[in-house]
C-alpha positions in Angstrom: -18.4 2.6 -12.6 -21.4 0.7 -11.2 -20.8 -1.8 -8.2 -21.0 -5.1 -9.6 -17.7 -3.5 -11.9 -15.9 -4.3 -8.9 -18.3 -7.1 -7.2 -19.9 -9.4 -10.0 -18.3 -13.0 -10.5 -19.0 -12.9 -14.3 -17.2 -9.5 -14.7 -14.1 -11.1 -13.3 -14.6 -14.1 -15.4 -14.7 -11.9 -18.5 -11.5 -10.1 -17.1 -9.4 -13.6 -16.2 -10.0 -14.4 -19.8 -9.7 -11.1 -22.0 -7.2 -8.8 -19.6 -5.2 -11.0 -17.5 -4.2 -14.5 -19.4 -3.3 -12.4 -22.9 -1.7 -9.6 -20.8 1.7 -8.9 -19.3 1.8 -10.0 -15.6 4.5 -9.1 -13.2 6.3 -11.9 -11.3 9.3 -10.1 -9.3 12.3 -8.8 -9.4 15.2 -9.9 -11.7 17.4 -9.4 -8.9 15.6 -11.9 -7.2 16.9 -14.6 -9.2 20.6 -13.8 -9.9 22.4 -16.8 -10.0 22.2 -19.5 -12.5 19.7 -22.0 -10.9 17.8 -19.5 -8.5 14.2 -20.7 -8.7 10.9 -18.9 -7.0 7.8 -21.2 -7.2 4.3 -19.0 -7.2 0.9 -19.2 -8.9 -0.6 -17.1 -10.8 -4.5 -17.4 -11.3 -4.3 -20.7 -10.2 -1.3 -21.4 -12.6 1.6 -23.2 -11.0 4.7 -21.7 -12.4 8.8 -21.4 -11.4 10.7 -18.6 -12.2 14.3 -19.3 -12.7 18.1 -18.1 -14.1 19.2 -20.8 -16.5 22.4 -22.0 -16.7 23.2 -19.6 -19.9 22.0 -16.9 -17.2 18.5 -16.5 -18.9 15.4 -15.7 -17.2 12.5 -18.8 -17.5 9.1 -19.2 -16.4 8.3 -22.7 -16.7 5.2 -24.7 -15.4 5.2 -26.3 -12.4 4.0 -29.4 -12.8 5.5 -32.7 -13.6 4.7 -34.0 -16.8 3.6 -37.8 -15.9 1.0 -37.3 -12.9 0.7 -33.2 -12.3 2.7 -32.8 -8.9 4.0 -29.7 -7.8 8.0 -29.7 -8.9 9.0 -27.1 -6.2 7.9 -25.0 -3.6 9.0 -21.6 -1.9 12.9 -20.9 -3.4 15.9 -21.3 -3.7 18.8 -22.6 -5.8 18.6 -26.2 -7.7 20.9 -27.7 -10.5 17.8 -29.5 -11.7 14.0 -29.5 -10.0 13.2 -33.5 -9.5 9.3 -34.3 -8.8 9.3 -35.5 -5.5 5.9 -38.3 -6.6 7.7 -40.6 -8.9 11.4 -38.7 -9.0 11.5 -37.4 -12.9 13.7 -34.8 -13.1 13.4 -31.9 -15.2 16.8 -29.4 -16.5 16.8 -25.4 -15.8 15.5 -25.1 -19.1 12.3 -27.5 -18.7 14.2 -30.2 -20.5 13.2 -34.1 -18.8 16.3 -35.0 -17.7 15.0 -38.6 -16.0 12.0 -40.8 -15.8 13.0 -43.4 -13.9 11.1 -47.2 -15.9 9.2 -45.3 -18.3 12.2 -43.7 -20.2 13.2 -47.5 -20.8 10.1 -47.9 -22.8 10.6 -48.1 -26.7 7.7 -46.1 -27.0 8.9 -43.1 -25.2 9.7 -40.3 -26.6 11.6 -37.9 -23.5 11.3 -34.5 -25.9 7.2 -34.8 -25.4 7.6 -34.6 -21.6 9.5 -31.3 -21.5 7.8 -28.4 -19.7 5.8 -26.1 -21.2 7.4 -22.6 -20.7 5.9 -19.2 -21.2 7.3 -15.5 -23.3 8.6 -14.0 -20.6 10.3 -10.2 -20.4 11.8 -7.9 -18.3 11.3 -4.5 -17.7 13.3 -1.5 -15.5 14.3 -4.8 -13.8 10.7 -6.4 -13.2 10.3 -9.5 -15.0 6.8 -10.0 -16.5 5.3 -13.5 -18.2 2.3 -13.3 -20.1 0.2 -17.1 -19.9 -1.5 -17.7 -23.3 1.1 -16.9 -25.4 -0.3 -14.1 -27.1 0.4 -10.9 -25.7 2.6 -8.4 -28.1 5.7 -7.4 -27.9 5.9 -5.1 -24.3 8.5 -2.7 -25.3 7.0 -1.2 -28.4 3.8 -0.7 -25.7 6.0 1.1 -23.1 7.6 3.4 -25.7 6.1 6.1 -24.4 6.1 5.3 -20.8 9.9 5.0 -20.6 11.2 8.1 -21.3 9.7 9.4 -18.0 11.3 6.7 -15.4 14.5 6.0 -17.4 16.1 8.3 -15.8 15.5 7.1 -12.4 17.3 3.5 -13.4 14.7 1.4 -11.3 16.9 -1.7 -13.1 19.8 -0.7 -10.6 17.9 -0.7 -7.5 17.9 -4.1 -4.9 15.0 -5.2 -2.6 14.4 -3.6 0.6 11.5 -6.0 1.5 9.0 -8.0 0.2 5.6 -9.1 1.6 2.8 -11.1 -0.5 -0.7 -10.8 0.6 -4.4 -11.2 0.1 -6.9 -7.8 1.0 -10.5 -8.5 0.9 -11.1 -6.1 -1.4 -11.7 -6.5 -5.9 -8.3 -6.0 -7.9 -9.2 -2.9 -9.2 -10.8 -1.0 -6.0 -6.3 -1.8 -5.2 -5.1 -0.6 -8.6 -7.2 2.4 -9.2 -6.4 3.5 -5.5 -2.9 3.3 -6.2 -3.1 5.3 -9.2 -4.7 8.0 -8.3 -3.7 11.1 -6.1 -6.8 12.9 -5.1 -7.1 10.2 -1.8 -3.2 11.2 -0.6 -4.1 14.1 1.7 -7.5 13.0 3.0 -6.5 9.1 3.7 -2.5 9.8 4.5 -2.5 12.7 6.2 0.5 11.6 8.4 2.3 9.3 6.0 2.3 10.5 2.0 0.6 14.0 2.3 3.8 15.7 4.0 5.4 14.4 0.9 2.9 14.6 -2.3 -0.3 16.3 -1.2 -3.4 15.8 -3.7 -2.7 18.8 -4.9 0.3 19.0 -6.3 -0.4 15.6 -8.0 0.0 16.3 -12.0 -1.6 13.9 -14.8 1.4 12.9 -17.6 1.5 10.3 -20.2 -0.6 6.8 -20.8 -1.2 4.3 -24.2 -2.9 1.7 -24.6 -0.8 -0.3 -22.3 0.2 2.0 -19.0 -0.9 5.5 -17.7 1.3 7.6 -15.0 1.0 10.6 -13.1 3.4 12.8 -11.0 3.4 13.1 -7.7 5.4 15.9 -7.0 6.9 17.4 -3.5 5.8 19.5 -0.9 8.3 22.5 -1.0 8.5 21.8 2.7 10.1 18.1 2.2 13.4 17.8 2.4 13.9 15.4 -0.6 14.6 11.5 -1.5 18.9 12.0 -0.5 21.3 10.4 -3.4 19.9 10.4 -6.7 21.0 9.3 -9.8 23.1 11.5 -11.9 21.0 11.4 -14.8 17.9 12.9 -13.1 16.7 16.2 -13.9 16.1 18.6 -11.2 12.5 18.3 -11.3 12.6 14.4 -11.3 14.5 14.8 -7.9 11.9 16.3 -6.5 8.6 13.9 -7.3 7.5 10.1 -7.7 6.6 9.1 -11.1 3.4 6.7 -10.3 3.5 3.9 -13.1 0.5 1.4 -13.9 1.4 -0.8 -16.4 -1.9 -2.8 -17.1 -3.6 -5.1 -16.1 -2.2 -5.5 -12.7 1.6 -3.6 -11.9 1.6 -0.3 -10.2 4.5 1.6 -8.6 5.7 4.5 -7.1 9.3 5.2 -8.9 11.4 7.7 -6.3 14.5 9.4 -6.7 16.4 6.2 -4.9 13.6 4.4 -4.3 10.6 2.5 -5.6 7.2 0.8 -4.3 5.4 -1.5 -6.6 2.3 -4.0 -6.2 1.9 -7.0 -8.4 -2.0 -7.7 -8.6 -4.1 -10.6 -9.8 -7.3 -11.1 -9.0 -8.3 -14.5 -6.1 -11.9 -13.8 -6.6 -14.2 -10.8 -7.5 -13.6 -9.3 -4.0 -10.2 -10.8 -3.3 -6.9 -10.0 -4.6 -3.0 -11.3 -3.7 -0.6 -8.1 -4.5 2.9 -9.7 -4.1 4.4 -5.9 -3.3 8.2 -4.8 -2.6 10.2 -2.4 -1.7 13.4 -1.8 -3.6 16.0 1.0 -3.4 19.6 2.3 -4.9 22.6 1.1 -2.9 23.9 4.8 -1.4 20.2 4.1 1.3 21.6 0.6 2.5 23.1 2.6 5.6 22.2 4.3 8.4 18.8 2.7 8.5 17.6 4.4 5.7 16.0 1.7 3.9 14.7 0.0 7.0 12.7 3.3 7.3 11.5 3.2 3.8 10.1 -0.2 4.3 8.3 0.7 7.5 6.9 3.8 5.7 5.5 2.0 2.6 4.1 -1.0 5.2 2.6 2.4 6.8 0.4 3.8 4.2 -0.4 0.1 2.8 -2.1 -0.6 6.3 -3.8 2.8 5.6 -5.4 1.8 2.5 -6.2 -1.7 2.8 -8.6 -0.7 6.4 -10.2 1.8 3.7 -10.6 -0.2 0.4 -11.6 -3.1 2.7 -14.2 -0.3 4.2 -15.6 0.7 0.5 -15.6 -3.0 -0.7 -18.5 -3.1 1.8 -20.1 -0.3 1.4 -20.2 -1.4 -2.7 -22.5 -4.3 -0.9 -25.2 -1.6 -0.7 -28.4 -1.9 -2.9 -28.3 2.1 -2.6 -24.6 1.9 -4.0 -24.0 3.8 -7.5 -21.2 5.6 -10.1 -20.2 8.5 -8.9 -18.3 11.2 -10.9 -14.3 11.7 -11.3 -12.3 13.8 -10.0 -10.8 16.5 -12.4 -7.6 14.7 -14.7 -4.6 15.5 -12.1 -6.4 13.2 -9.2 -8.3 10.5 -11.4 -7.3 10.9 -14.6 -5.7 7.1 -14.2 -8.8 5.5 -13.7 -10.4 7.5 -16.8 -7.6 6.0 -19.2 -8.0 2.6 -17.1 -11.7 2.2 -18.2 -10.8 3.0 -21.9 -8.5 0.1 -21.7 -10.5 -2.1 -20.3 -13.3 -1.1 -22.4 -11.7 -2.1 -25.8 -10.8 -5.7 -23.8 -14.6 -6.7 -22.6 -16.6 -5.1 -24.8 
């Protein structure tokens, strides 16, 4: 695509209001919350929002902002039995229900069920929760269909964090996704890090629909493997990543005991916070191992935030133009990512 695809303030106006408030957008782990009253406060496009385990257990994203003069409810995380505004002290219930408005609920006039929260459909998937903001995104599952029969088997839903890290690169939100997703940069850009592993050219274009596209990255015969696995895995699944991008903005990289992800959304049309994490099964929680895997994935992140940071620039250039793809197995992602975003903002 042209430059100002990935530079132009109106493209990513058109994309804020057609792709990311009607889509599915990842918040975290459900392991993150996993306690009744476990809260995470975090905005999303500007959108102050708390994720939390209700008291029946059930996952919630609720706005975060009080109902009587807008403050912020909560910040950062933690564990609450209720979250009370700290302006005027309403308090609000796990559920968004007002609990409390101290003066103003002795009104006649009042009516307490006006002043809940607003709350927003939210789902989970493999273990990722995802909300979706204007209430009218479909149904996810019937979307994923086809995607889940190729990373069922690696049960990313019984994997815990390793690490977690929330960021902003200086670069537009799909320079970040599109590198992710596609394998014909792994040997040239990660030559010490992820081309041992899954050189470009072993990299093997799979499945996508209208909502997610994936490829395999399988291993060099040389590597030694991923260790424990889950007994459901085939052989060959033991020995590849399945890379996932679940539009608009999730992408990981679903191991045999271990996973990478990045949640994007856009801060600007050259800016974009990816709240990424590394989670892993519980036989690598010894010996180091999932230390390592954490430094690793911090490893080839560094590596391609200097270069997509490197290219945003070089977009900059009145010389700048489309080029051509790479052949399916390295690019084929981005192919099936323009088709979707095509039908959005056309």
């Amino acid at each position: 695509m042209p430059p100002a695809f990935y530079r132009a303030e109106e493209v990513l106006e058109t994309e804020i209001e057609r792709v990311f408030l009607p889509g599915w957008l990842c918040l975290g782990r459900a392991s993150d919350i996993p306690e009744p009253g476990d809260y995470i406060a975090l905005e999303i496009l500007d959108e102050p929002l708390i994720l939390v385990r209700d008291r029946e257990g059930c996952v919630r994203v609720l706005s975060n902002v009080c109902r009587h003069r807008g403050s912020r409810l909560a910040i950062g995380a933690g564990r609450t039995k209720r979250f009370l505004c700290p302006y005027h002290a309403w308090a609000y219930g796990l559920d968004g229900a007002l609990l409390r408005a101290p003066l103003v609920e002795e009104q006649p006039w009042f009516d307490r069920a006006e002043c809940a929260l607003p709350s927003f459909p939210v789902t989970e998937w493999m273990g990722w929760i995802f909300v979706n903001l204007d209430g009218t995104a479909p149904d996810m599952a019937p979307q994923l269909a086809g995607l889940d029969p190729f990373v069922r088997n690696y049960h990313p839903e019984e994997m815990r964090s390793i690490g977690q890290a929330a960021e902003t690169w200086d670069v537009n939100w799909k320079c970040l996704a599109e590198n992710f997703m596609e394998g014909y940069h792994l040997t040239q850009v990660h030559r010490k890090t992820l081309h041992p592993m899954t050189p470009t050219k072993l990299c093997e274009k799979t499945a996508n629909g209208a909502a997610f596209t994936t490829y395999k990255a399988h291993y060099d015969p040389k590597f030694s493997g991923r260790g424990e696995a889950h007994p459901d895995m085939t052989a060959e699944e033991r020995r590849l990543s399945m890379m996932v991008w679940i539009y608009p903005g999730f992408v990981a990289a679903i191991s045999p005991n271990s996973a990478v992800y990045m949640a994007l959304t856009p801060t600007g049309p050259e800016s974009v916070e990816t709240r990424w994490g590394v989670i892993g099964r519980q036989e690598i929680f010894a010996g180091g191992e999932a230390e390592a895997r954490l430094a690793f994935a911090e490893a080839f992140n560094a590596e391609d935030k200097a270069r997509l940071i490197d290219m945003q620039k070089g977009l900059a250039s009145r010389f700048a133009t489309g080029g051509p793809l790479a052949p399916a197995d390295y690019e084929g992602t981005i192919w099936d990512f323009y088709g979707y975003l095509a039908e959005r903002l056309l």
